[in-house]
N, CA, C and O of each residue as an XYZ file, in Angstrom:
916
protein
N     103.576     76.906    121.509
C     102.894     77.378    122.719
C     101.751     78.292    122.330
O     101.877     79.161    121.468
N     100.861     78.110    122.860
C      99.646     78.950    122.607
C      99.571     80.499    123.630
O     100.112     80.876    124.669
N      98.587     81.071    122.657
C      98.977     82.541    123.072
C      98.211     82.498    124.978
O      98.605     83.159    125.939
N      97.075     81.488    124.929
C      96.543     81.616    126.171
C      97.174     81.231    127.186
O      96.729     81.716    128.226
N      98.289     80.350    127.340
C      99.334     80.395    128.098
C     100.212     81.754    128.141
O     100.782     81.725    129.232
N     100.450     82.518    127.692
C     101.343     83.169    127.514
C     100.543     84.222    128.505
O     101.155     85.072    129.151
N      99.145     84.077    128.554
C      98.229     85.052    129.332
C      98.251     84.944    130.757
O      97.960     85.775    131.618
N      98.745     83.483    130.864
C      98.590     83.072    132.528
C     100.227     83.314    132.689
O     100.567     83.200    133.867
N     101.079     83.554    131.982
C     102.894     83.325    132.864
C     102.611     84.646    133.858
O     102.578     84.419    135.068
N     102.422     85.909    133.426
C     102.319     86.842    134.745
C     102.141     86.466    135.996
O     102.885     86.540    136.974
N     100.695     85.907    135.809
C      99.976     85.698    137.102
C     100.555     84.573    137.621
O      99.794     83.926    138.340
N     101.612     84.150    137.493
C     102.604     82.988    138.636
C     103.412     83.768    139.564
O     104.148     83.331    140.449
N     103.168     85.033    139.234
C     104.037     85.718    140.423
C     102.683     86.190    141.698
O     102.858     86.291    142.913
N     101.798     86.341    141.178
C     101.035     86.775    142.212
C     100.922     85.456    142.766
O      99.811     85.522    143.292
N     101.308     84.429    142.963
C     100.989     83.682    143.955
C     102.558     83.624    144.781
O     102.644     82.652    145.531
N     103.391     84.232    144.756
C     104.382     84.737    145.594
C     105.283     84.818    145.109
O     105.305     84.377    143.960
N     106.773     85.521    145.769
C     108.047     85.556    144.654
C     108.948     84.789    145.349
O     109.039     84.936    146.567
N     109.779     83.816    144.632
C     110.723     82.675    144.837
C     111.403     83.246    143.126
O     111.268     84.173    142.327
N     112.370     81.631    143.349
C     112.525     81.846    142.061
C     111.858     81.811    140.673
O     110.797     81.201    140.548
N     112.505     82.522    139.477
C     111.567     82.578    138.135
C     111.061     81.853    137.676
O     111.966     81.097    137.323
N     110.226     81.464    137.380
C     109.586     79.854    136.604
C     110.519     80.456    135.159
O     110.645     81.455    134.451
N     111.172     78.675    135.382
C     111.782     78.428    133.837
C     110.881     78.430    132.520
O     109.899     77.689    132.573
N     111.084     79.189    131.296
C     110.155     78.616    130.510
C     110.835     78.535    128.918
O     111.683     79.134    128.256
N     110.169     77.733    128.812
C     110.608     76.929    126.910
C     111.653     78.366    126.228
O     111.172     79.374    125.711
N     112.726     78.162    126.364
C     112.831     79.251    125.058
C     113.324     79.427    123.844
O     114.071     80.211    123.258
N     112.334     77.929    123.505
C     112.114     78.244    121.940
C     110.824     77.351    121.558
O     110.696     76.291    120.945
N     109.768     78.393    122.297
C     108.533     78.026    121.709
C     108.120     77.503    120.569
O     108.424     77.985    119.478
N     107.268     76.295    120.746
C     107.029     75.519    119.065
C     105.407     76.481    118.494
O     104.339     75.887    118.642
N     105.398     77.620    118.007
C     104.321     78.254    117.454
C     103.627     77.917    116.131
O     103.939     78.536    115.114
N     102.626     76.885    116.107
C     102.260     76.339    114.669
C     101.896     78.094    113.957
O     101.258     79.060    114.376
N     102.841     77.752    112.482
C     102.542     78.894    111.321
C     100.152     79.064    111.391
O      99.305     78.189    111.568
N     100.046     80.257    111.201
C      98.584     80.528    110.665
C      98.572     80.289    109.624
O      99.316     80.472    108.661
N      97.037     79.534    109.934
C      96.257     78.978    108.248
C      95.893     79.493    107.502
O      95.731     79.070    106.358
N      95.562     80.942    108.044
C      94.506     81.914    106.870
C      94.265     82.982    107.872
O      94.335     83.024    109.100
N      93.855     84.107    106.634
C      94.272     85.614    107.408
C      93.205     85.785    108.145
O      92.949     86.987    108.228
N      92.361     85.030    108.799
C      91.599     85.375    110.214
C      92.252     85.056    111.343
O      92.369     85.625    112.428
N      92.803     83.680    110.739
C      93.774     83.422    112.273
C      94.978     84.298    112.631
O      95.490     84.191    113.745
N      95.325     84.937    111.957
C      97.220     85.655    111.944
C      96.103     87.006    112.508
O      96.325     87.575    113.577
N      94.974     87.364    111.658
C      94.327     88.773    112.557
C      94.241     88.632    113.961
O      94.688     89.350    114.856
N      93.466     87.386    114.007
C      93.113     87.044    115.511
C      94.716     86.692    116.563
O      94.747     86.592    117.790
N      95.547     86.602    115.887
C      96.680     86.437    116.846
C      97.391     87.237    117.178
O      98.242     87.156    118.064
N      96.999     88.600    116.146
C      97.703     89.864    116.582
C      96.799     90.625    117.439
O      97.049     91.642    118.086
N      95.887     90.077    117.357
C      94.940     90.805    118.559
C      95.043     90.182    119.777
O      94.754     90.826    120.786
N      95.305     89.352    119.838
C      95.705     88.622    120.981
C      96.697     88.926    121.647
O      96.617     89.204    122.843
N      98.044     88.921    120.828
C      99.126     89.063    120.820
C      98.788     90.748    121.950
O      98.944     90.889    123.163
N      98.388     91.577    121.086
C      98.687     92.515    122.097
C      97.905     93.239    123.396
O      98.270     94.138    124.154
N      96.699     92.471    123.320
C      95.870     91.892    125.041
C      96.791     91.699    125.571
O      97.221     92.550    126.349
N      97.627     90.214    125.312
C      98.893     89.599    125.988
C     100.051     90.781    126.489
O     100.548     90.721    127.614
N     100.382     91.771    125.583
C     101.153     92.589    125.459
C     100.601     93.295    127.222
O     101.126     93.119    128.321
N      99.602     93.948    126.908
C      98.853     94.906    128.205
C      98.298     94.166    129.281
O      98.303     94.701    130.390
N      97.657     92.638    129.104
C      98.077     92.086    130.623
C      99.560     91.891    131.022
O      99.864     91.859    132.214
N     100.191     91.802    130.357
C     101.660     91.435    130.996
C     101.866     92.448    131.731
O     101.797     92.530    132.957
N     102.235     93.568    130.633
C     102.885     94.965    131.906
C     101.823     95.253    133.246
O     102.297     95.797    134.243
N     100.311     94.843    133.214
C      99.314     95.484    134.292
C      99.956     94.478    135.088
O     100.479     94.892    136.122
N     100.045     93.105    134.814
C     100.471     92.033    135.821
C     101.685     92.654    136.654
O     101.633     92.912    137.857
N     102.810     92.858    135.801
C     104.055     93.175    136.568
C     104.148     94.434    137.334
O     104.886     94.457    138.319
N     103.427     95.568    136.964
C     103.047     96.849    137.791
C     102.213     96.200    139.462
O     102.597     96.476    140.598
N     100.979     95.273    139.063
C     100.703     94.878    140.332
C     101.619     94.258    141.197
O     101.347     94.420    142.387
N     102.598     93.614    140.961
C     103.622     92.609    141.227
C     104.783     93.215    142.192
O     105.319     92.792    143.216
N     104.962     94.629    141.255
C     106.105     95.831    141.974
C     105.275     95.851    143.073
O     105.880     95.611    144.118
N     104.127     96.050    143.189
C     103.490     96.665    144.445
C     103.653     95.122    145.835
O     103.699     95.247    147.059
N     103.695     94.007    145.125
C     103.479     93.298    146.015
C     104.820     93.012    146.665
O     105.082     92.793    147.848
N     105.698     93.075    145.468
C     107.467     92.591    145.986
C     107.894     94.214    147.088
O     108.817     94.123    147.897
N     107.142     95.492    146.955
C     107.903     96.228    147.873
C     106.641     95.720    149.380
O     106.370     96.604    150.192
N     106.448     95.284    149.434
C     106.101     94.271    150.844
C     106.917     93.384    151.451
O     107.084     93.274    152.666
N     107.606     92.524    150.278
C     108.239     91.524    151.009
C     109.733     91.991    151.478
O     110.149     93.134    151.292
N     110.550     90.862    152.166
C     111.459     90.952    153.007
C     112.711     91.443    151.613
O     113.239     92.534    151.395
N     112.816     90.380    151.032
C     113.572     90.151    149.972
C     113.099     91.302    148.712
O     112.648     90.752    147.707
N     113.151     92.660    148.676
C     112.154     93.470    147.942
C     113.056     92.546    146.510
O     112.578     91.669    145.791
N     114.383     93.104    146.477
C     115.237     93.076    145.056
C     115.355     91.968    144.031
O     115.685     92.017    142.846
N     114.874     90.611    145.067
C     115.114     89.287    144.828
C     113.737     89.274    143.511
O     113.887     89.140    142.296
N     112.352     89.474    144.343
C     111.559     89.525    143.658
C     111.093     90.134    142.457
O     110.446     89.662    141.522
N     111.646     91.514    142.708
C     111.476     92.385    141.361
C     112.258     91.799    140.309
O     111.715     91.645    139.215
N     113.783     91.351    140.519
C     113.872     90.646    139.864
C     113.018     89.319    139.279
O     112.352     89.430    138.250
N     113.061     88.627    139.689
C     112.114     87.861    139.406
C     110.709     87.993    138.668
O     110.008     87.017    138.402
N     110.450     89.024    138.433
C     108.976     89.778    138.127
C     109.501     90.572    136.587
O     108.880     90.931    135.586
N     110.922     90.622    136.982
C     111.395     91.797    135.441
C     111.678     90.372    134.865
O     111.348     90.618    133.705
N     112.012     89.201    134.844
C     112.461     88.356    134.368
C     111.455     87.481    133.455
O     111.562     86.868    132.393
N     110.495     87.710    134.325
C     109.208     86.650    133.944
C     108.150     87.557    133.145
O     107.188     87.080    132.544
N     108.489     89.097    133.225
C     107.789     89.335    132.480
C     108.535     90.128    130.681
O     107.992     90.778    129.788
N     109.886     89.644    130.872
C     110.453     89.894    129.519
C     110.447     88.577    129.244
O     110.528     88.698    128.022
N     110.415     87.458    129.410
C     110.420     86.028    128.953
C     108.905     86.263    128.153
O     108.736     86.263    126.934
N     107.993     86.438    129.087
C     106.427     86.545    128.694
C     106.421     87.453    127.593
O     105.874     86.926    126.624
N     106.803     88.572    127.375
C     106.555     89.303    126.455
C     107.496     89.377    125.554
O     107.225     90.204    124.684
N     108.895     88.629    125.358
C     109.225     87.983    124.125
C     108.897     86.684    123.335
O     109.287     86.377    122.209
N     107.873     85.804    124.414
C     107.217     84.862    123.909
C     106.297     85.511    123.245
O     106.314     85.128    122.075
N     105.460     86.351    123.440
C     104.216     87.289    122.945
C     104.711     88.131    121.623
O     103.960     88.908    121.034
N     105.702     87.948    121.337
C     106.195     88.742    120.518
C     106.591     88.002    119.275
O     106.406     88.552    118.190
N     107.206     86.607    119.345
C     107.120     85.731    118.493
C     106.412     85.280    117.936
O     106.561     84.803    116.811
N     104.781     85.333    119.027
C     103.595     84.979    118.170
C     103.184     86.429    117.128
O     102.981     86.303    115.921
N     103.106     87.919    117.935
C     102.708     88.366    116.905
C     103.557     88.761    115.624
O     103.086     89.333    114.641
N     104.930     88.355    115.787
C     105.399     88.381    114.380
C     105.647     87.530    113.426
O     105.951     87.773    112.259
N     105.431     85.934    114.258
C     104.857     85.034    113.013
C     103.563     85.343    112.382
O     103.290     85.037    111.222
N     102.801     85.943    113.169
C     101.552     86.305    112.425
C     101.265     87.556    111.581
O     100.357     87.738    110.770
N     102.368     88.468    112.011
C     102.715     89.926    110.979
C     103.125     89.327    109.317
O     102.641     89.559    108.209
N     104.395     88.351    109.861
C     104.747     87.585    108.789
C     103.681     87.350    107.895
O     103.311     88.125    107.013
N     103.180     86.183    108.177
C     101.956     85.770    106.845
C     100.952     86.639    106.932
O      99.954     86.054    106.511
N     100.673     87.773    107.268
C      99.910     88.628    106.449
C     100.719     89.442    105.255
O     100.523     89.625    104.053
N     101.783     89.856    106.263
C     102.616     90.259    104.591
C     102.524     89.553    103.509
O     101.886     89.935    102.528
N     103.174     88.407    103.575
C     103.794     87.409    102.931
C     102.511     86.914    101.970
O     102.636     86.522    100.809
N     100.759     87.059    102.996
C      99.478     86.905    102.066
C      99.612     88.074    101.253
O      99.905     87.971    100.062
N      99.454     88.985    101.708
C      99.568     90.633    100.654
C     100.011     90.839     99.275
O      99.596     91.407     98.265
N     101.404     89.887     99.780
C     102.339     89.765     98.296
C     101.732     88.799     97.441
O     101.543     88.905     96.229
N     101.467     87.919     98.134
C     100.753     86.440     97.168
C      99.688     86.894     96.683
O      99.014     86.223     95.902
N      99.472     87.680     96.929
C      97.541     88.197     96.284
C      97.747     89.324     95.439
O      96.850     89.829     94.764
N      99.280     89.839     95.485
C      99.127     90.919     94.684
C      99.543     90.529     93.046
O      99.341     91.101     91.975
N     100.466     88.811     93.574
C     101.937     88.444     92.807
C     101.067     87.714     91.463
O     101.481     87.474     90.328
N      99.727     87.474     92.063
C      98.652     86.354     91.285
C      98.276     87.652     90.740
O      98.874     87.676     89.664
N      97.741     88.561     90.836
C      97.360     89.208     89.987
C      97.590     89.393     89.306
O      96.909     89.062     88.335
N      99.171     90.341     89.101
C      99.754     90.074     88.147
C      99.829     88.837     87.517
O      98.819     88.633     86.843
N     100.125     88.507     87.502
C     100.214     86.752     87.207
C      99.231     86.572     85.999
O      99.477     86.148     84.870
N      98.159     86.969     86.492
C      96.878     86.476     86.032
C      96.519     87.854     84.744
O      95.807     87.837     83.739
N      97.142     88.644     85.188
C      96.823     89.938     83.939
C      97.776     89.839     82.865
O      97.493     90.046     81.685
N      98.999     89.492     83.330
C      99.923     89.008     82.620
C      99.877     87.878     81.199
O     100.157     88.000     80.007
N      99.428     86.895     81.963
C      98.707     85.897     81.393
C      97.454     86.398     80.561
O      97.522     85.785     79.495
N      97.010     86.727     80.555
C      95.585     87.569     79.878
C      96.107     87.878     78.996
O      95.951     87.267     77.939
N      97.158     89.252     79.135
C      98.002     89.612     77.544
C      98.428     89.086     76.671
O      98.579     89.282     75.465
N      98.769     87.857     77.874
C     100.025     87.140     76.540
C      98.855     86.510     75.768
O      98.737     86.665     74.552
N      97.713     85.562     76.753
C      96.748     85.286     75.440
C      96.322     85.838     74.326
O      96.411     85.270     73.237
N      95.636     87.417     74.554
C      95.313     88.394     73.559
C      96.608     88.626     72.632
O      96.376     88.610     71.423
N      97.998     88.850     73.048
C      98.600     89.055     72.061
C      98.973     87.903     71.184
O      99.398     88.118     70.049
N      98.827     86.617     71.682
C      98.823     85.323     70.720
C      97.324     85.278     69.613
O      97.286     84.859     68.456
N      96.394     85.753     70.289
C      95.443     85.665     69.537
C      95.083     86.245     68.111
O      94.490     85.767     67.144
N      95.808     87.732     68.424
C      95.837     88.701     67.608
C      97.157     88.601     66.457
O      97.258     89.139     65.354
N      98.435     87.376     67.445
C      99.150     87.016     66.168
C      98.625     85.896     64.919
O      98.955     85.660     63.757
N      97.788     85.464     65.728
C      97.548     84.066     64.866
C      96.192     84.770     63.334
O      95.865     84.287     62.250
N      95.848     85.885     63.973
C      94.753     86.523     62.838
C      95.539     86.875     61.919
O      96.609     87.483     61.913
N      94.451     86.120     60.604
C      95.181     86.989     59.264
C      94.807     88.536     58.784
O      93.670     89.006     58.750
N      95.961     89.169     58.446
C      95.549     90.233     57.802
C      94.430     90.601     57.291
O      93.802     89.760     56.647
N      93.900     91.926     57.444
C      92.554     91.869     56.919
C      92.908     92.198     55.576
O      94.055     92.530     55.278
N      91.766     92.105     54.570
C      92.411     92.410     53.250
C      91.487     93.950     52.976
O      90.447     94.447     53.409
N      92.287     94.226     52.248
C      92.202     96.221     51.907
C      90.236     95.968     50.897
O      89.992     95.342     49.865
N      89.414     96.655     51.686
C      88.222     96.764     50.665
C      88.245     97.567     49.620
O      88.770     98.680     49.633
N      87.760     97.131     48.792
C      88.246     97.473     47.333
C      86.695     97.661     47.344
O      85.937     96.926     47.976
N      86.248     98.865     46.477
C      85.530     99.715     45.937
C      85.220     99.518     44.217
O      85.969    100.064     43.407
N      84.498     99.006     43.941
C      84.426     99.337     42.246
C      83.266    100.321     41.808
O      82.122     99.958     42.082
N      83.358    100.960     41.464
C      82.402    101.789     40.891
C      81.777    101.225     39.862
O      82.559    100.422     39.354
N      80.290    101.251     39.040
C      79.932    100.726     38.188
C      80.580    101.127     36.921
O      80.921    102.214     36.454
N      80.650     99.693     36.444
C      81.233    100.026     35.328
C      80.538    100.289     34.567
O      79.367     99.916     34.497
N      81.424    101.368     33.435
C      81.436    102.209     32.253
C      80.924    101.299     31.293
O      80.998    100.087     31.499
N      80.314    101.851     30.069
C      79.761    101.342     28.742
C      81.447    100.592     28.161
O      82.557    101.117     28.069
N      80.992     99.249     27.879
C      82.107     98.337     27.375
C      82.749     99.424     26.239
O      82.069    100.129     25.494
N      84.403     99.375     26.302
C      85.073    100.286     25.464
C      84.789     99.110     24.412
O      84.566     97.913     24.592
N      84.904    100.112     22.911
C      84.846     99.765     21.864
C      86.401     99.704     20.495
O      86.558     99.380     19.318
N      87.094    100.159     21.462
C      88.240    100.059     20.884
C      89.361     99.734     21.862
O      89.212     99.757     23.084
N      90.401     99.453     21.285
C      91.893     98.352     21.991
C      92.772     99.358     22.849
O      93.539     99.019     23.751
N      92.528    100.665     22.411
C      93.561    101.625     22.987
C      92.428    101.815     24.572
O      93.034    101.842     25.643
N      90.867    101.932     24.613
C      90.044    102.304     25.652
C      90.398    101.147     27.159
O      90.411    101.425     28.358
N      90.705     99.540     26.291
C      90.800     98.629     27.053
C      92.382     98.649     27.920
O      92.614     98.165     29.028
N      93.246     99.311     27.084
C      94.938     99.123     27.843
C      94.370    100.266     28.503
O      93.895     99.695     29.486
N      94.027    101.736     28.684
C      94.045    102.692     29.448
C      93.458    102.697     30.748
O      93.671    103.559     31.600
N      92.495    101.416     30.908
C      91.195    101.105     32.151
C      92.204    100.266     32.316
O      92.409    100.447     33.517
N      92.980     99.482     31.985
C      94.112     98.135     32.462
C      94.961     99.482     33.262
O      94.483     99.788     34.354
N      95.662     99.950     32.989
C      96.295    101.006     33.478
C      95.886    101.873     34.593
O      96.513    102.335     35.547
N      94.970    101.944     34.308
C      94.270    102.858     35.340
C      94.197    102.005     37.154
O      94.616    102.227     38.290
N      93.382    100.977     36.420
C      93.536    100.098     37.268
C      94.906     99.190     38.388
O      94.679     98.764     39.520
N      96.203     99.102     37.682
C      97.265     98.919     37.844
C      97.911    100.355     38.724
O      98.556    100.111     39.744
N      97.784    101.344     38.445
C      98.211    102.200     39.199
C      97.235    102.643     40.456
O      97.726    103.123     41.479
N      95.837    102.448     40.301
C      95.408    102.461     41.584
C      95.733    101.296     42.946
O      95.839    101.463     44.161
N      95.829     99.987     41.986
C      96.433     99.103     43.365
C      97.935     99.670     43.367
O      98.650     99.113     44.200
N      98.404    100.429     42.784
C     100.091    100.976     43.542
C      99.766    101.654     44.019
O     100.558    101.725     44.958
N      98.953    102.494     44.168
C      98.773    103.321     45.038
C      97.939    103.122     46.482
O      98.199    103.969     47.336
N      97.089    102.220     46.792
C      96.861    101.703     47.544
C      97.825    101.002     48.308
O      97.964    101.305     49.493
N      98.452    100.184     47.841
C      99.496     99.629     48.687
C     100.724    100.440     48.878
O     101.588     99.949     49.605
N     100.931    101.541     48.372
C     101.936    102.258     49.006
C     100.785    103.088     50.148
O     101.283    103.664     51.116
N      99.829    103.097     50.033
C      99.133    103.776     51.102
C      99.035    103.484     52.343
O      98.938    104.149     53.374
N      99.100    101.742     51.949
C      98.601    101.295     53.436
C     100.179    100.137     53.858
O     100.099     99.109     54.532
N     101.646    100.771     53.157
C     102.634    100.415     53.637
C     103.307    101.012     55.024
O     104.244    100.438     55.580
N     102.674    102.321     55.547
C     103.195    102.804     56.632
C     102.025    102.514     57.607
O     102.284    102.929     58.737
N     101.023    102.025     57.515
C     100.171    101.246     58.524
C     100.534     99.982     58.959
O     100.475     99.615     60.132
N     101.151     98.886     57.417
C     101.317     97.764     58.397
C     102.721     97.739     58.891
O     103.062     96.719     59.491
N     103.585     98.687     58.739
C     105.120     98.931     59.307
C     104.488     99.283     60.441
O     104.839     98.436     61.262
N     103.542    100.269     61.112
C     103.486    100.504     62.358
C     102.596     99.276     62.992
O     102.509     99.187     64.216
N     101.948     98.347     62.147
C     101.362     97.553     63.158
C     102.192     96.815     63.325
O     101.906     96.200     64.352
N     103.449     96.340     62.776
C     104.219     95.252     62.913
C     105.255     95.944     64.286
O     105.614     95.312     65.280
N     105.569     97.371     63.977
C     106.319     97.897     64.934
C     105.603     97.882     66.128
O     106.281     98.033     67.144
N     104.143     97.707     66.287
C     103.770     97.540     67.624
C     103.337     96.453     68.231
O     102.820     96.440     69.348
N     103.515     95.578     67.577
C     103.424     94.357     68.434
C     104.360     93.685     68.525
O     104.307     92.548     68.993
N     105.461     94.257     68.085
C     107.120     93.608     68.582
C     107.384     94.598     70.338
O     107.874     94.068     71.335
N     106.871     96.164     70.257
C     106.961     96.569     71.370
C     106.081     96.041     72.249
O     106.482     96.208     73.401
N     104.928     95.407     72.175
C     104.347     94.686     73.353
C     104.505     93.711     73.451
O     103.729     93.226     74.274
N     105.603     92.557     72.738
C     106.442     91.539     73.004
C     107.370     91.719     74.013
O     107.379     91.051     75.047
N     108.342     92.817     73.677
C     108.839     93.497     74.445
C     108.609     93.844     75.803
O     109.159     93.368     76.796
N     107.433     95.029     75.719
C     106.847     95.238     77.344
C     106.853     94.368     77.846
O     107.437     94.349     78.929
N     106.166     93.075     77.315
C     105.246     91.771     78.404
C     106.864     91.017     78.782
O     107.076     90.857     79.984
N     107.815     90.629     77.942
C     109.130     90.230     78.738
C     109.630     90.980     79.686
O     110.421     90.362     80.398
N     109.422     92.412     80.053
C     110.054     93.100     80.773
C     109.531     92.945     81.953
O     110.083     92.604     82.999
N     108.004     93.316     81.663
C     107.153     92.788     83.289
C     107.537     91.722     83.585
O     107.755     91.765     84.796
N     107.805     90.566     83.128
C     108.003     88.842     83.051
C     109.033     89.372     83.905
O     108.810     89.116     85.089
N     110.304     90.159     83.655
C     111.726     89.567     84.553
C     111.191     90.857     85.433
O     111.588     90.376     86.495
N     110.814     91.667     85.696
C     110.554     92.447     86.859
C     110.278     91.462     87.928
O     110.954     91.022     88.858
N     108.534     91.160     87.318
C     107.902     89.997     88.769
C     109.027     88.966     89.399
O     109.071     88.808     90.619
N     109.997     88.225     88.457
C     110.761     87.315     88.501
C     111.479     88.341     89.947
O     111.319     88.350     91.167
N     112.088     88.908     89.215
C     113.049     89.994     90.088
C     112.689     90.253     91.615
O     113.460     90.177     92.572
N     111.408     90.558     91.618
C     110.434     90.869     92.894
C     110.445     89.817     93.510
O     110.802     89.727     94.684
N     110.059     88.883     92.809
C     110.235     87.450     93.560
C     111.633     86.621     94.533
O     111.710     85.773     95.422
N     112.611     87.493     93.704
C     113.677     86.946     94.091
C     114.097     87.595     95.291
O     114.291     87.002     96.352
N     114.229     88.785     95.115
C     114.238     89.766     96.200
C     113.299     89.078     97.914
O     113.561     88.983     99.113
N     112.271     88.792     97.066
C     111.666     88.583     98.742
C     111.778     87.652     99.146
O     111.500     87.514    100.337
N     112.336     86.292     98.218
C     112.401     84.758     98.847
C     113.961     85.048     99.672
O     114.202     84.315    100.630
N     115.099     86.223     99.246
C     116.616     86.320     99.888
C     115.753     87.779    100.532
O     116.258     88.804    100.075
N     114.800     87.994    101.303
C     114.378     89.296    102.577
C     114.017     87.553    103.455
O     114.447     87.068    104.501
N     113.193     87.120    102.560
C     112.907     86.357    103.920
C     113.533     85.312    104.488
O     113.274     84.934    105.630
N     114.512     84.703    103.634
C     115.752     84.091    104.083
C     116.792     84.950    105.501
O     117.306     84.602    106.564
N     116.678     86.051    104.787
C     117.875     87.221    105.555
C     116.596     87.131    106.858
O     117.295     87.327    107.853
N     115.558     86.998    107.233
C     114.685     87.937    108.483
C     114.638     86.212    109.109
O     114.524     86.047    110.324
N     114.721     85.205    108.327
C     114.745     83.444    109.381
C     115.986     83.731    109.928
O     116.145     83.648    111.146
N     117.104     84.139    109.007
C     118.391     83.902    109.653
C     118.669     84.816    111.048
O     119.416     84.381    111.925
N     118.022     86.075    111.162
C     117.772     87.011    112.044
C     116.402     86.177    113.341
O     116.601     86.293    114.550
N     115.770     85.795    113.073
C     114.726     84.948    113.949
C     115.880     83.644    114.349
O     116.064     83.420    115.545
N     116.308     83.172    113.759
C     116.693     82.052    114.663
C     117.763     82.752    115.575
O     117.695     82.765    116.804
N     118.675     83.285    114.892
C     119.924     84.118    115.830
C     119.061     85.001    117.191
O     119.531     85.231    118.306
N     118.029     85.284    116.801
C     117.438     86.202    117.630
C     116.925     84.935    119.187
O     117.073     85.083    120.400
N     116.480     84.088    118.591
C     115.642     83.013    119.368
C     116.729     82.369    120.552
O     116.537     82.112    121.740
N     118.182     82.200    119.520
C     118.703     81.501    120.273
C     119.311     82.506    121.494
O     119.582     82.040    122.601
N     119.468     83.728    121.213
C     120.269     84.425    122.072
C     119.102     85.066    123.381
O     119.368     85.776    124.350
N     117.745     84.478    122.927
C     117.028     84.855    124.124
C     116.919     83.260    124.947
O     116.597     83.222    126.135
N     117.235     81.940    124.135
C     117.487     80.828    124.981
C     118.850     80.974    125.595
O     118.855     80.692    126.793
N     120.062     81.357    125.070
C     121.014     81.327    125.650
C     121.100     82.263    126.915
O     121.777     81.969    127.900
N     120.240     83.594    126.788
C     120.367     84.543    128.520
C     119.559     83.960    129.082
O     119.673     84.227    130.278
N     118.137     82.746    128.768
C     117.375     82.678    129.873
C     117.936     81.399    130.396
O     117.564     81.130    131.538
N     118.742     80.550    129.830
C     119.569     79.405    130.422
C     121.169     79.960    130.851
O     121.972     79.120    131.258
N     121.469     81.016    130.767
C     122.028     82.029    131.939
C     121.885     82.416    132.832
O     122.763     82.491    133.692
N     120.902     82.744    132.936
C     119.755     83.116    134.011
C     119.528     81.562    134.641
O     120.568     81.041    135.044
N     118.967     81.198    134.701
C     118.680     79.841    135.215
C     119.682     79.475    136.005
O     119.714     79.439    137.235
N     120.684     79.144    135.047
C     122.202     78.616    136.264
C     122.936     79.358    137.421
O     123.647     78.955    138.342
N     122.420     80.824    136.961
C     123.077     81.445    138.216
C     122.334     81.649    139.033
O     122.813     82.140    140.055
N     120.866     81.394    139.010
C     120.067     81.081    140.102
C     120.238     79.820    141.068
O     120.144     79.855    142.295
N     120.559     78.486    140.129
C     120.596     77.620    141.141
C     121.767     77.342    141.990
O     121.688     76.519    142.902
């Protein structure tokens, strides 16, 4: 049912009071396509909201005229809680998917930053080590004896030990930190998961509450109905 019907149910009483006009109660409301339409239906939605009550305030005035005052007011309280729980279904299917957009736009983001990391941190696994720059100083006048040549062998041999014990607590911490941002990025991974799950069993739990809700306003207004006729 469209919201512009929902604009005209009031005004069936100003053309006199009898009984309530029956109406659908369980409006077929097509879901919104995109967040102009769900804006535009909550704006609507609550126009609808403030003609209804101005309608039924004029309405009191007209039913304390007639013969039958009680018959009518009834009739007027009836038609205008039907009207404004129809009005109410539209604006909370349309509250709905703006939330429900909010999350999707927030859920991609993540998503998408997420994804970003994991690339950079694949990228940065697949690089090889850089290798340690090595420095030579010019070399010295060629030694002339056998003892000059083992002592520069030596010399040499203990400076790469010492280099690589130098730069053994650098690559322990680089290795230790990219196991912790393996880490982090799985944790965000089952968070979002988590978030996700959470809201697909909220919005399961809020249909199961909408239909229970729907039917128990079809079941009083086909209550209503029968003890009228």
């Amino acid at each position: 049912m469209k919201l512009t019907t929902l604009l005209m149910i009031p005004a069936l009483l100003l053309a006199g009071c009898g009984s309530a006009p029956v109406l659908d109660p369980e409006p077929a409301i097509s879901p919104s396509r995109n967040v102009e339409q769900a804006n535009a239906r909550v704006v609507a939605a609550a126009a609808a909201e403030v003609r209804i009550e101005n309608d039924y305030l004029a309405q009191e005035v007209v039913c304390y005229k007639r013969f039958f005052v009680n018959d009518c007011l009834d009739d007027a309280k009836e038609v205008r809680r039907l009207a404004l729980a129809l009005t109410t279904v539209q604006d909370n299917e349309a509250q709905h998917f703006l939330r429900q957009n909010a999350l999707d736009v927030r859920d991609a983001e993540i998503a998408k930053n997420e994804a970003e990391f994991a690339a950079k941190e694949a990228d940065l696994a697949l690089m090889p080590p850089r290798e340690a720059r090595v420095v030579t100083a010019v070399p010295p006048p060629k030694p002339s004896s056998l003892a000059a040549r083992r002592a520069k062998q030596a010399a040499r041999e203990q400076a790469a030990a010492a280099r690589a014990q130098a730069d053994a607590p650098k690559r322990a911490a680089g290795a230790a930190e990219l196991e912790q941002r393996k880490a982090d990025s799985a944790a965000r991974q089952k968070a979002v998961a988590q978030r996700k799950a959470e809201r697909e069993a909220n919005n399961a739990r809020k249909a199961a509450e909408k239909v229970a809700a729907d039917a128990a306003v079809a079941a009083d207004a086909a209550k209503r109905a029968a003890a009228k006729q």
